[in-house]
C-alpha positions as a Markdown table, in Angstrom:
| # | Residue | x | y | z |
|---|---|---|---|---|
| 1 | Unk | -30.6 | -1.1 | -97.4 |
| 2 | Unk | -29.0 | 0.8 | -100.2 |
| 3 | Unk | -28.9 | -3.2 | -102.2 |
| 4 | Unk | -32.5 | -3.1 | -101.3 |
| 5 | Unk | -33.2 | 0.5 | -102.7 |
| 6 | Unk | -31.3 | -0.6 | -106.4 |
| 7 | Unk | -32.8 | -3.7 | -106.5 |
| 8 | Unk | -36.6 | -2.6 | -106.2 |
| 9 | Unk | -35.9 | 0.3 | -109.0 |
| 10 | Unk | -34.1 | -2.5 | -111.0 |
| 11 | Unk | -37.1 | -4.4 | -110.6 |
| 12 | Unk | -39.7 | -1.6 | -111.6 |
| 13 | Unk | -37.8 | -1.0 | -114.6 |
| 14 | Unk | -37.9 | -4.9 | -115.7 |
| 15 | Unk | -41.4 | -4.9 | -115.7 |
| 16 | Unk | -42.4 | -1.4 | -117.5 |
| 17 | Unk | -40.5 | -3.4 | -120.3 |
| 18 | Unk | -43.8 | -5.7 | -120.0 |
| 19 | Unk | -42.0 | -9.3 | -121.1 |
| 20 | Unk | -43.6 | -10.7 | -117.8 |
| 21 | Unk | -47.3 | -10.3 | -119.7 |
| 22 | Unk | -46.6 | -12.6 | -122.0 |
| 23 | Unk | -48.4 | -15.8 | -121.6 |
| 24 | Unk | -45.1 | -17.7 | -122.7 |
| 25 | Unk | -43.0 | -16.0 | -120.7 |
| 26 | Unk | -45.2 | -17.2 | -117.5 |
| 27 | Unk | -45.4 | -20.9 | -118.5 |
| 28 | Unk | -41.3 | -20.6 | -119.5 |
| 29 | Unk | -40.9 | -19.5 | -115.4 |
| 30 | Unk | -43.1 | -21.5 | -114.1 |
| 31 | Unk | -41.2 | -24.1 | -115.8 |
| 32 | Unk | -38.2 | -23.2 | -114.3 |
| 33 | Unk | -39.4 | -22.7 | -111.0 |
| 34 | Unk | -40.9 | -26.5 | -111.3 |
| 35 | Unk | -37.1 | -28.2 | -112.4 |
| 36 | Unk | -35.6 | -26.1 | -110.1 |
| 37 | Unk | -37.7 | -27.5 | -106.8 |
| 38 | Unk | -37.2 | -30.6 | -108.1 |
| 39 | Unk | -33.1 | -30.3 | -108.6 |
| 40 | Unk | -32.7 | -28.7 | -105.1 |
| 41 | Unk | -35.5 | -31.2 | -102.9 |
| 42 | Unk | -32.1 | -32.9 | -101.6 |
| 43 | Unk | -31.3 | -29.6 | -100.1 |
| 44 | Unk | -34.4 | -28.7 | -98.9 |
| 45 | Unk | -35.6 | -31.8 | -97.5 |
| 46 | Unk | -32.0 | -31.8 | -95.2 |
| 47 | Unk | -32.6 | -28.1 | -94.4 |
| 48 | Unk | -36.1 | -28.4 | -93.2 |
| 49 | Unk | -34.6 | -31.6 | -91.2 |
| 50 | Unk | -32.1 | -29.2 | -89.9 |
| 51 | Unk | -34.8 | -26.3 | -89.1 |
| 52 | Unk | -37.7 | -28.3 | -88.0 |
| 53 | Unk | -36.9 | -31.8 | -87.6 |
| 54 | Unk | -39.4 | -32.5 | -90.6 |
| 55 | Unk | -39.3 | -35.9 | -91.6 |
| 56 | Unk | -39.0 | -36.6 | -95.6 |
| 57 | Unk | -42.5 | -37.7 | -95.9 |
| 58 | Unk | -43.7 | -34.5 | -94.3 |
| 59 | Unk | -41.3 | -32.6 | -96.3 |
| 60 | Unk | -42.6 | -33.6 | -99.4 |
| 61 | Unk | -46.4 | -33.9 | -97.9 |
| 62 | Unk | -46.9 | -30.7 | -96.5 |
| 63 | Unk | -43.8 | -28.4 | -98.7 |
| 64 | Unk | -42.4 | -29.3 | -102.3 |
| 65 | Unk | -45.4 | -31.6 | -103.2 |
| 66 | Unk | -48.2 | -29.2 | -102.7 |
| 67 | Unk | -45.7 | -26.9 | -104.6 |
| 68 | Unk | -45.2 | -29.2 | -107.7 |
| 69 | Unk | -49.5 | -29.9 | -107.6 |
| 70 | Unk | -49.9 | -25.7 | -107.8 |
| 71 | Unk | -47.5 | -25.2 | -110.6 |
| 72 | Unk | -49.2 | -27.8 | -112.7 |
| 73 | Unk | -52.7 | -26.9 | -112.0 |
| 74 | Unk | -51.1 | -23.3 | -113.2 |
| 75 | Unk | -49.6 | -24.5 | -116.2 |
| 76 | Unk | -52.4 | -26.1 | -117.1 |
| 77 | Unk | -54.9 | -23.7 | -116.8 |
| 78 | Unk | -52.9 | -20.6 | -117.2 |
| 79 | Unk | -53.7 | -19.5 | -120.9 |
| 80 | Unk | -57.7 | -20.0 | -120.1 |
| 81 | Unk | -57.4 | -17.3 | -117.2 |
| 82 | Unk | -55.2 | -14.6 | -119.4 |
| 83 | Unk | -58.4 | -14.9 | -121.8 |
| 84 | Unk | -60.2 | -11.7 | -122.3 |
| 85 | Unk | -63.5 | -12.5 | -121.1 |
| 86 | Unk | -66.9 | -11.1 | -122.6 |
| 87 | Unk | -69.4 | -9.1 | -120.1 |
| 88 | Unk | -72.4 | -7.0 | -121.1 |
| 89 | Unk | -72.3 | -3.8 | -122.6 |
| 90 | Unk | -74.2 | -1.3 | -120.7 |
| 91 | Unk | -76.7 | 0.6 | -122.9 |
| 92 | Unk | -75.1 | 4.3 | -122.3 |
| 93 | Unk | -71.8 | 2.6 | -124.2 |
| 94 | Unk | -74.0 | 1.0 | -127.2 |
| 95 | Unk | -72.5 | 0.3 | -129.4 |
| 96 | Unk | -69.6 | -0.6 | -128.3 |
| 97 | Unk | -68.3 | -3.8 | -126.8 |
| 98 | Unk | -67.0 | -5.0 | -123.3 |
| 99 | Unk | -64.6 | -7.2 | -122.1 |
| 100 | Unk | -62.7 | -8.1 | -118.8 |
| 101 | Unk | -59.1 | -8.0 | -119.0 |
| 102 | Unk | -56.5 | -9.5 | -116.0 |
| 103 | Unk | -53.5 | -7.3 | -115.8 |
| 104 | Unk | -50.6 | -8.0 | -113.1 |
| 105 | Unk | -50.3 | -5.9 | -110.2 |
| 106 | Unk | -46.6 | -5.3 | -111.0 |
| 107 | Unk | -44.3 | -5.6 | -108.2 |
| 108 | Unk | -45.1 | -7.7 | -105.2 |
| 109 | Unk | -43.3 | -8.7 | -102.3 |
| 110 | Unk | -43.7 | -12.1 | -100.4 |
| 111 | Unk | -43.0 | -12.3 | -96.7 |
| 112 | Unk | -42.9 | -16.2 | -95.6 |
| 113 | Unk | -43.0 | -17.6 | -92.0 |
| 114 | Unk | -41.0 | -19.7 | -90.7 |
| 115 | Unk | -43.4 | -23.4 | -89.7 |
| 116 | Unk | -43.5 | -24.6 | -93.4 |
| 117 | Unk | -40.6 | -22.1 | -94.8 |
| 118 | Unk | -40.6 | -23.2 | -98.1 |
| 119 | Unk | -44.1 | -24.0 | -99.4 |
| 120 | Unk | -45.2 | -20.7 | -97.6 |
| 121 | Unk | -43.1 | -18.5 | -99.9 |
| 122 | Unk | -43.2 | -20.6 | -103.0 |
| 123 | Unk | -47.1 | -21.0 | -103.1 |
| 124 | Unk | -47.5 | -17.6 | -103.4 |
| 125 | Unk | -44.6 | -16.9 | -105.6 |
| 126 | Unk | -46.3 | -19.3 | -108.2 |
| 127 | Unk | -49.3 | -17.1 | -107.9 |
| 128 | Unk | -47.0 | -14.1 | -108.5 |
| 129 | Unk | -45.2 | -15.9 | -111.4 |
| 130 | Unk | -48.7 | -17.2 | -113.5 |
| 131 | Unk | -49.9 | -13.6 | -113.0 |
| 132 | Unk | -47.1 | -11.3 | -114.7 |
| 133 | Unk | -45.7 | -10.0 | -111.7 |
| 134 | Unk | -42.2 | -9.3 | -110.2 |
| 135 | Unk | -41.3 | -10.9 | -107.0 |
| 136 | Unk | -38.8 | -10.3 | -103.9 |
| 137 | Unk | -39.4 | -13.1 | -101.2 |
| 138 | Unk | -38.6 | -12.3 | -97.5 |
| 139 | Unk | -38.3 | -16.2 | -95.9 |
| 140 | Unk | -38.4 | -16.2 | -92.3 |
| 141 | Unk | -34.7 | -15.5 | -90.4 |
| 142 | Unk | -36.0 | -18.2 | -87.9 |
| 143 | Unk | -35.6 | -20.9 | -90.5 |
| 144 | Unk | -32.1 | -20.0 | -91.9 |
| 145 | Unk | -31.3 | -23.0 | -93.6 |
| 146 | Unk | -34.3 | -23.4 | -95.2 |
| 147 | Unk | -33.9 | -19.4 | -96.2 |
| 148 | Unk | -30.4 | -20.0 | -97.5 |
| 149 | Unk | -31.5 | -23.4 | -99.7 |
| 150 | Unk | -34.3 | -20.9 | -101.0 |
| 151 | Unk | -32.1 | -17.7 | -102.0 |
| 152 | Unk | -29.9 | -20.2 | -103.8 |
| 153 | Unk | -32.6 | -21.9 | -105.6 |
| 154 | Unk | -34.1 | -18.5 | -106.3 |
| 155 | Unk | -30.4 | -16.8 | -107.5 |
| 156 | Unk | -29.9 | -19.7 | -110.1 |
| 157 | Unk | -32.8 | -20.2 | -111.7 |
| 158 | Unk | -34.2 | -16.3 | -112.3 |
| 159 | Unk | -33.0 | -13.0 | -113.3 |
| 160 | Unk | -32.7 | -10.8 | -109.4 |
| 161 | Unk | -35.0 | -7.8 | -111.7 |
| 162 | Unk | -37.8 | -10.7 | -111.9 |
| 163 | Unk | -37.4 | -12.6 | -109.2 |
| 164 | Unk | -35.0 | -12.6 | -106.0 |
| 165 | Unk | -34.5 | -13.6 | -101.9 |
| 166 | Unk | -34.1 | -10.6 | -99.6 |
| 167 | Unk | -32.6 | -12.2 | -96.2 |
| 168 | Unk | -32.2 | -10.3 | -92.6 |
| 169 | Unk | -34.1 | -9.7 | -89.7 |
| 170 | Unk | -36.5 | -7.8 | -88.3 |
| 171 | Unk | -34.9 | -4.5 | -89.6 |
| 172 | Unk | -34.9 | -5.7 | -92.9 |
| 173 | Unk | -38.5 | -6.7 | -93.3 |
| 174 | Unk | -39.5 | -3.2 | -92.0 |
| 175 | Unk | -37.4 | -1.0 | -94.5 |
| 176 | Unk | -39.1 | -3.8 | -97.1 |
| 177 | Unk | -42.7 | -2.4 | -95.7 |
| 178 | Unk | -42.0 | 0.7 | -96.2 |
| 179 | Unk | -41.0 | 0.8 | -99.8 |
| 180 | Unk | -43.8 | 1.3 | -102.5 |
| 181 | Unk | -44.9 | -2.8 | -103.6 |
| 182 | Unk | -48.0 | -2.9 | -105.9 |
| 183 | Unk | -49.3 | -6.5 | -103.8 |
| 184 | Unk | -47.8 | -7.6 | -100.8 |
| 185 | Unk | -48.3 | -11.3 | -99.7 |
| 186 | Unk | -47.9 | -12.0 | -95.8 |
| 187 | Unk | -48.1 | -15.1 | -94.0 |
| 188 | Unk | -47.5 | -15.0 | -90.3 |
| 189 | Unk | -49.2 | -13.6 | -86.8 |
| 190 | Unk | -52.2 | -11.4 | -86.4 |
| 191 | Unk | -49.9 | -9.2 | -84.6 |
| 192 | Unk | -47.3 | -8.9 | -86.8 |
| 193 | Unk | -50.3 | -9.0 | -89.7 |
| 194 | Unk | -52.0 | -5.6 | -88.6 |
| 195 | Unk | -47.9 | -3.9 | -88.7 |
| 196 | Unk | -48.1 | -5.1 | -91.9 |
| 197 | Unk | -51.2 | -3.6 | -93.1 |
| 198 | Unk | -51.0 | -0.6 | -91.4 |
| 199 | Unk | -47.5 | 0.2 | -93.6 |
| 200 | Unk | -49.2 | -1.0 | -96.6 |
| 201 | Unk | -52.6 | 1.3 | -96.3 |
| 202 | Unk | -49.2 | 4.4 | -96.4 |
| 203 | Unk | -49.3 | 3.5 | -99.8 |
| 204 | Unk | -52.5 | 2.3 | -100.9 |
| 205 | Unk | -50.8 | -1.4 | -101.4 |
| 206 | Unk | -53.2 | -4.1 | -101.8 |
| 207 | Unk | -52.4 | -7.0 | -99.1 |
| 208 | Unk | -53.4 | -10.5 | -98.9 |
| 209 | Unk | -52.6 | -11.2 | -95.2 |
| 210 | Unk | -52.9 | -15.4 | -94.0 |
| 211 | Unk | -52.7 | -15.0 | -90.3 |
| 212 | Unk | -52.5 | -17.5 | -87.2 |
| 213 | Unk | -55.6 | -17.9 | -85.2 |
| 214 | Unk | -58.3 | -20.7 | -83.2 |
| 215 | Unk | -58.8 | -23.9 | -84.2 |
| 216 | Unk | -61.0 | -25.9 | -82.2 |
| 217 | Unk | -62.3 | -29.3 | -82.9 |
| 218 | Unk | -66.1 | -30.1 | -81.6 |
| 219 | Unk | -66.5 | -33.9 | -80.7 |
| 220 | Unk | -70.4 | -34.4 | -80.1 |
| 221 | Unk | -72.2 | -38.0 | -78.5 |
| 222 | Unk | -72.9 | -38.9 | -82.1 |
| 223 | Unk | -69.2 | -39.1 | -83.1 |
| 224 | Unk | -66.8 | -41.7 | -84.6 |
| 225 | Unk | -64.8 | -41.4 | -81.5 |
| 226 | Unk | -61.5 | -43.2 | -82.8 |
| 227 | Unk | -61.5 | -42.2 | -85.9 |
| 228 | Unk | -61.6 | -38.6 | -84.9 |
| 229 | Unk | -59.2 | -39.3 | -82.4 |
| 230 | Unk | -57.1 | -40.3 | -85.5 |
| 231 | Unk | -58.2 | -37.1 | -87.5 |
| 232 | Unk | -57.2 | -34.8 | -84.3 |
| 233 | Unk | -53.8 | -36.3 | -83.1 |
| 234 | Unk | -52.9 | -36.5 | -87.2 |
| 235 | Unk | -54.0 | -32.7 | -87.6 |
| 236 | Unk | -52.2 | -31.5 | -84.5 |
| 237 | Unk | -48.8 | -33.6 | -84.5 |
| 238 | Unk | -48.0 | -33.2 | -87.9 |
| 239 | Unk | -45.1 | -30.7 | -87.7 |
| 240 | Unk | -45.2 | -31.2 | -83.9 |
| 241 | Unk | -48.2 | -28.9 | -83.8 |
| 242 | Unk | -46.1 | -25.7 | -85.3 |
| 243 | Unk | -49.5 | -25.5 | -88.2 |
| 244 | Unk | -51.6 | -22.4 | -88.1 |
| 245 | Unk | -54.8 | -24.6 | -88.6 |
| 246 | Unk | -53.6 | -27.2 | -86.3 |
| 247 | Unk | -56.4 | -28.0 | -83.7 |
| 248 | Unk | -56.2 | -26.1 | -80.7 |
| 249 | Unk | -58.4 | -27.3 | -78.5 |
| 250 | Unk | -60.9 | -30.1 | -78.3 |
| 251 | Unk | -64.4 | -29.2 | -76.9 |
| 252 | Unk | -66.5 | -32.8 | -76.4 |
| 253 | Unk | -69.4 | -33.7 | -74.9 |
| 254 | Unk | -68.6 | -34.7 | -71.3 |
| 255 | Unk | -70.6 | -38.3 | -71.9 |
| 256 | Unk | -67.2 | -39.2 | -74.5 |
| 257 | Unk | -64.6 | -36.8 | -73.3 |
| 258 | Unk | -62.9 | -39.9 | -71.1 |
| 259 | Unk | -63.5 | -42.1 | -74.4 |
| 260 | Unk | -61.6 | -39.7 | -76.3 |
| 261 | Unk | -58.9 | -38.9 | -74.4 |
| 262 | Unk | -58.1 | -42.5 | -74.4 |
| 263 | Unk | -58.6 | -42.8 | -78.1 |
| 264 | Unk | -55.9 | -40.1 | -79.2 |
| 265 | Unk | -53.6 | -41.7 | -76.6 |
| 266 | Unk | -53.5 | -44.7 | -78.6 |
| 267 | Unk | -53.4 | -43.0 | -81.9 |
| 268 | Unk | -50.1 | -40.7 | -80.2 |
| 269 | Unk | -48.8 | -44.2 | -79.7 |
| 270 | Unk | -49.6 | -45.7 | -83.2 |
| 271 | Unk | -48.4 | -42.8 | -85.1 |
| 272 | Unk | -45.0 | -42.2 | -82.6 |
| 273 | Unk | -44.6 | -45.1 | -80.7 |
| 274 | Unk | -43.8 | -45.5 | -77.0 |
| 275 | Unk | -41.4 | -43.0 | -77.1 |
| 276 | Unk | -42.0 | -40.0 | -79.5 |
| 277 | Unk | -38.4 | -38.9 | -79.3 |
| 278 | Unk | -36.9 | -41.8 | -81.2 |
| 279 | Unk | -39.8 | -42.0 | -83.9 |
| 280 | Unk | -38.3 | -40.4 | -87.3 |
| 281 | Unk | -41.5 | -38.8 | -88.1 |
| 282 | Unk | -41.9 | -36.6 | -85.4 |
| 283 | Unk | -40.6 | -33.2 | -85.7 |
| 284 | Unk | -39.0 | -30.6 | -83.2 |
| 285 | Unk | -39.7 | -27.0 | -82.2 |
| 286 | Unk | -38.6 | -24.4 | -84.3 |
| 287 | Unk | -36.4 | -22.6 | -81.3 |
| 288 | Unk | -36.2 | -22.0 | -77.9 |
| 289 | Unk | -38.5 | -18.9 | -78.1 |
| 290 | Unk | -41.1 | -20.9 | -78.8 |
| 291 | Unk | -40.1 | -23.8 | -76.7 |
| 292 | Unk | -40.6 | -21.9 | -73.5 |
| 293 | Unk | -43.8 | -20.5 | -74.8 |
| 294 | Unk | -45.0 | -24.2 | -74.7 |
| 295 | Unk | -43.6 | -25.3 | -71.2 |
| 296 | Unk | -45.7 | -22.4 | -70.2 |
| 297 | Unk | -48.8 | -24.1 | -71.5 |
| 298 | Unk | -48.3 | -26.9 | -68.8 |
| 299 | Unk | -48.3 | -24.6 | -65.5 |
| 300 | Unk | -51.5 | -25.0 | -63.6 |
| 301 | Unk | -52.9 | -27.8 | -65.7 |
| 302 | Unk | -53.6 | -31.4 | -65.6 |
| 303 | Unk | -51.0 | -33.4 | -68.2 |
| 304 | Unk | -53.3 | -36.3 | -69.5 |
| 305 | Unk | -50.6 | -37.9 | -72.3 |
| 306 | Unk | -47.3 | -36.5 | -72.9 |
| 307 | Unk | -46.0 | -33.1 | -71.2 |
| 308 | Unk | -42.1 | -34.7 | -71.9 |
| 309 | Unk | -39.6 | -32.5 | -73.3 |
| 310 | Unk | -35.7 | -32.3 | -74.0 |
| 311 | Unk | -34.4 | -28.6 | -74.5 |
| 312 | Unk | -31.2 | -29.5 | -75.7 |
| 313 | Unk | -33.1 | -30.8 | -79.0 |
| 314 | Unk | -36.0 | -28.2 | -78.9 |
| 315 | Unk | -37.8 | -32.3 | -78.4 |
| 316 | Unk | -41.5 | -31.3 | -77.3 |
| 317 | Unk | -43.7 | -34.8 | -76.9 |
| 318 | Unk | -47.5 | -35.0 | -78.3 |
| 319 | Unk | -49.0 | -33.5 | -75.3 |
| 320 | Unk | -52.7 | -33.2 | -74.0 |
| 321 | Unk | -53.9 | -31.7 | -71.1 |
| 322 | Unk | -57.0 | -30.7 | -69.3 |
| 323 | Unk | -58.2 | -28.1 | -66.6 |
| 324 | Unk | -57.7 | -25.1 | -69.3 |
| 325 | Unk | -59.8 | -21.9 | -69.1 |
């Protein structure tokens, strides 16, 4: 806690010396940051394999590759934002002029999750980056290698009083809260989402909070029924399922629900073959935590494709069932 303590006033100090305002400062990090994801993608594509199971193509897909997109469309655009912008005078100021100026918050600290471990601190971070700011990330302690590949990418590309990886668990992220941040980004449960804010609002700290929620899919008589069979079992088995936005449920019209049902088993079967568990694109459950959580799903319910699962490899199969309330 006391590393934690130097390293924020370390960090406040860095920026009061205002080189992070500098347009070419940002593009010269962003940069940096953009070389650096693309020397380490070895390491984190085999530490998301050994966190998540993730397959390559999903590794790139769904974590470096929307990464490498952002930072471009930053670079890009970056000096057109930082322009002073022009707004109307009002008359009680005449005659004077007016003009919008974007000023960084300062410090901000980025608190990641642990389905997609990478891109969901390093999306944000690029934000952070393109807008003057300072950064500590707080990955997830459930994706450790993934957290450790990040901390190492992090410690040798940037200065730890701009940018740096503060690991631990639970205990750590709450002394984090509780510190003074000028922006705090948070990914993760609505639960753990309202802790957050609460500590925040202590301290008046702006919070952007992207929380886990419902995501159902309606299937009406007038629909494509295989290809949204295609669009759901894609949308819900990428990542095997562990996607905040992922389909929940699936409410249809009771004159196609059969039709469907026997649609996405098909497309489970196209996508994973016969047997999920030996497909290399499938991934696994993050831990056993959250493995139990989903056996739990299948008590008192009727399994209409899947319900397989191996908890020696945290192995849960594309699974649909009926009968829920």
């Amino acid at each position: 806690m006391n590393h934690i303590e130097a390293l924020l006033n370390r960090q406040r100090e860095y920026f009061r010396q205002g080189r992070t305002r500098e347009v070419s400062f940002r593009k010269e990090m962003l940069r940096k940051l953009r070389d650096a994801i693309l020397k380490f993608e070895p390491e984190i594509e085999k530490a998301l394999q050994d966190d998540l199971g993730k397959p390559a193509f999903e590794a790139y897909a769904t974590e470096t590759g929307l990464v490498l997109e952002e930072l471009n469309y930053h670079l890009k655009h970056l000096k057109k934002w930082n322009r002073r912008k022009r707004v109307r005078t009002p008359l009680v100021h005449l005659p004077g002029k007016s003009y919008i100026y974007t000023e960084p918050f300062g410090q901000v600290l980025i608190m990641g999750t642990w389905n997609y471990p990478m891109q969901i601190v390093l999306l944000p971070l690029v934000g952070a980056i393109s807008a003057g700011n300072c950064a500590i990330l707080k990955p997830s302690e459930m994706a450790p290698h993934s957290g450790r590949v990040l901390e190492t990418l992090i410690r040798e590309t940037f200065q730890p009083e701009y940018i740096t990886v503060v690991q631990g668990e639970v205990d750590a992220a709450q002394y984090l809260l509780q510190q003074k941040f000028d922006f705090i980004f948070f990914t993760g449960s609505t639960r753990v989402g309202k802790i957050v804010m609460e500590m925040a609002s202590r301290n008046l700290t702006p919070v952007c909070l992207e929380l886990g929620g419902k995501s159902p899919c309606l299937v009406d008589e007038d629909a494509d029924i295989e290809l949204a069979a295609k669009r759901i079992i894609w949308g819900k088995f990428i990542n095997a399922g562990q996607t905040c936005v992922a389909p929940d449920y699936v409410l249809a019209a009771a004159s196609v629900k059969d039709r469907l049902i026997d649609a996405m088993r098909k497309q489970i079967t196209k996508f994973f073959g016969e047997d999920p568990s030996l497909s290399p694109d499938y991934s696994r459950i993050i831990n056993r935590l959250h493995f139990k959580r989903l056996q739990a799903y299948l008590e008192g319910v009727r399994v209409v494709a899947g319900g397989d699962y191996r908890e020696e490899d945290k192995y849960f199969s594309p699974t649909i069932v009926e009968g829920v309330n």
